[in-house]
N, C-alpha and C positions, 0 to 999 in steps of 0.2 A: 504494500500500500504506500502511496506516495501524495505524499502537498505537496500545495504550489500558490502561493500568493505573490499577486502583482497586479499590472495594469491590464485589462482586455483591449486587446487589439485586434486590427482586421477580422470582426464580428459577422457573423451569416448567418441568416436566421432561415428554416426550411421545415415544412410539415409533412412527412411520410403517411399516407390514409392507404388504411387496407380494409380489406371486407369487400360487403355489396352492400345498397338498400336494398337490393331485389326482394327478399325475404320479408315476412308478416315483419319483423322484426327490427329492420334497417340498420344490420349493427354495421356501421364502417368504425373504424379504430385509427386514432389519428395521433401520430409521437412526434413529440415537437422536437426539434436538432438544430442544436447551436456548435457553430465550427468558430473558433477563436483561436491565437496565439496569447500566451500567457509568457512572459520573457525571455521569449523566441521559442517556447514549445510549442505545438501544436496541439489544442486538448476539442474535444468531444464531448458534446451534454446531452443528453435522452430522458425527456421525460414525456407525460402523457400529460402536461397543459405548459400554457405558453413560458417560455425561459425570458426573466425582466434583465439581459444583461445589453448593455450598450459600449461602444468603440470609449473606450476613458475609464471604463467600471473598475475599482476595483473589489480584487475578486478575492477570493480562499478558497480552493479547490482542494479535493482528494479521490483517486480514487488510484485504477493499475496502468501501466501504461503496455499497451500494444503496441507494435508495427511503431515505433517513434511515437506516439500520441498517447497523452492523459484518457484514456476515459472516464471522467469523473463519475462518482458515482454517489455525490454529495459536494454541494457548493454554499458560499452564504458571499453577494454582494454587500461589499461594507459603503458604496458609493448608495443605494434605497433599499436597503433592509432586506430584500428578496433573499428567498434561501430554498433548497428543496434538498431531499434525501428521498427521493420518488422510489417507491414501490415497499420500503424497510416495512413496514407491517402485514401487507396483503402477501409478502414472502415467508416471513416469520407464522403466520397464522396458515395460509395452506399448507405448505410443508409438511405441518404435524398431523394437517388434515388426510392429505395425500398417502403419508406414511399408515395413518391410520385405517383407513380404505383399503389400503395393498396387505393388512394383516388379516382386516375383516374377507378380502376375497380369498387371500389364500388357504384361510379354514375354511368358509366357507362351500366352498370349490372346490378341498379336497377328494380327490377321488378322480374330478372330470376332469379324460382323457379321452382325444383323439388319435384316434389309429396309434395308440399305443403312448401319445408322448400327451405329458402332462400340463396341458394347455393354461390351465390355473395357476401354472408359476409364469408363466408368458405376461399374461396378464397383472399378473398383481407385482413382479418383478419391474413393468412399464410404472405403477404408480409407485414405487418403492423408490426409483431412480429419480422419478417428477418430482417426489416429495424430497429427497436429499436435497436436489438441485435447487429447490426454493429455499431450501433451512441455509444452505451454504451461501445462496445471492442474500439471504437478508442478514445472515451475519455481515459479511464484507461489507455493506450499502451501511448496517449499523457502524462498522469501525469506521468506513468515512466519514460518516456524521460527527463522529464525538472526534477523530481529529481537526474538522473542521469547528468544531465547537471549543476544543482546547487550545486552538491558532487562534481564535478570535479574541481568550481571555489574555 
């Protein structure tokens, strides 16, 4: 995990929409993506509402870096208060939900087999790894937050 505080520079603001309306439903899913330099790195913002950062901001970043870039995955603007750590509790709370699903099928389920293989660990094996992978993004997304909260004191 890595900070980064400074000035935000060459700022680009972009909205990613997926889904359809086509459905009774009209779920489209819209992630908001801020492309900045932070003093001279190149960092990455992804959330699901709008990012308050402008060309001057400054910023407190943390998150891993990829490919040469910050993905942050926790920010606080100390130029208008703005701050996100997007998704830390809908990660923290499915997770254990996910995990717990994947034990309910696998007893559940025991027994059902096709053509000989045990299709029930297939299945619940899928939510077992879903629910790791949310308990793991919302740890990480927490430890950005609180470096970004311990940079700011």
């Amino acid at each position: 995990m890595e900070t980064l505080q400074g000035r935000a520079e060459q700022v680009r603001h972009t909205v990613h929409m997926s889904g359809h309306g086509l459905n009774r439903h009209r779920s489209v899913h819209s992630t908001h993506i801020c492309l900045l330099t932070v003093q001279g790195k190149a960092v990455v913002i992804r959330t699901h509402h709008p990012i308050a950062i402008n060309d001057g901001d400054q910023l407190i970043l943390a998150g891993t870096t990829k490919h040469g870039s910050l993905h942050a995955l926790a920010h606080h603007n100390l130029s208008n208060g703005a701050h996100s750590h997007d998704g830390i509790w809908s990660h923290l709370v499915a997770g254990p939900v996910l995990v717990a699903i994947s034990v309910y099928l696998g007893l559940s389920l025991n027994g059902a087999h096709i053509n000989g293989f045990p299709f029930h660990w297939l299945i619940s094996g899928a939510f077992l790894a879903a629910g790791v992978f949310a308990v793991l993004k919302g740890v990480r997304i927490k430890q950005a937050a609180t470096l970004v909260t311990q940079a700011i004191r």
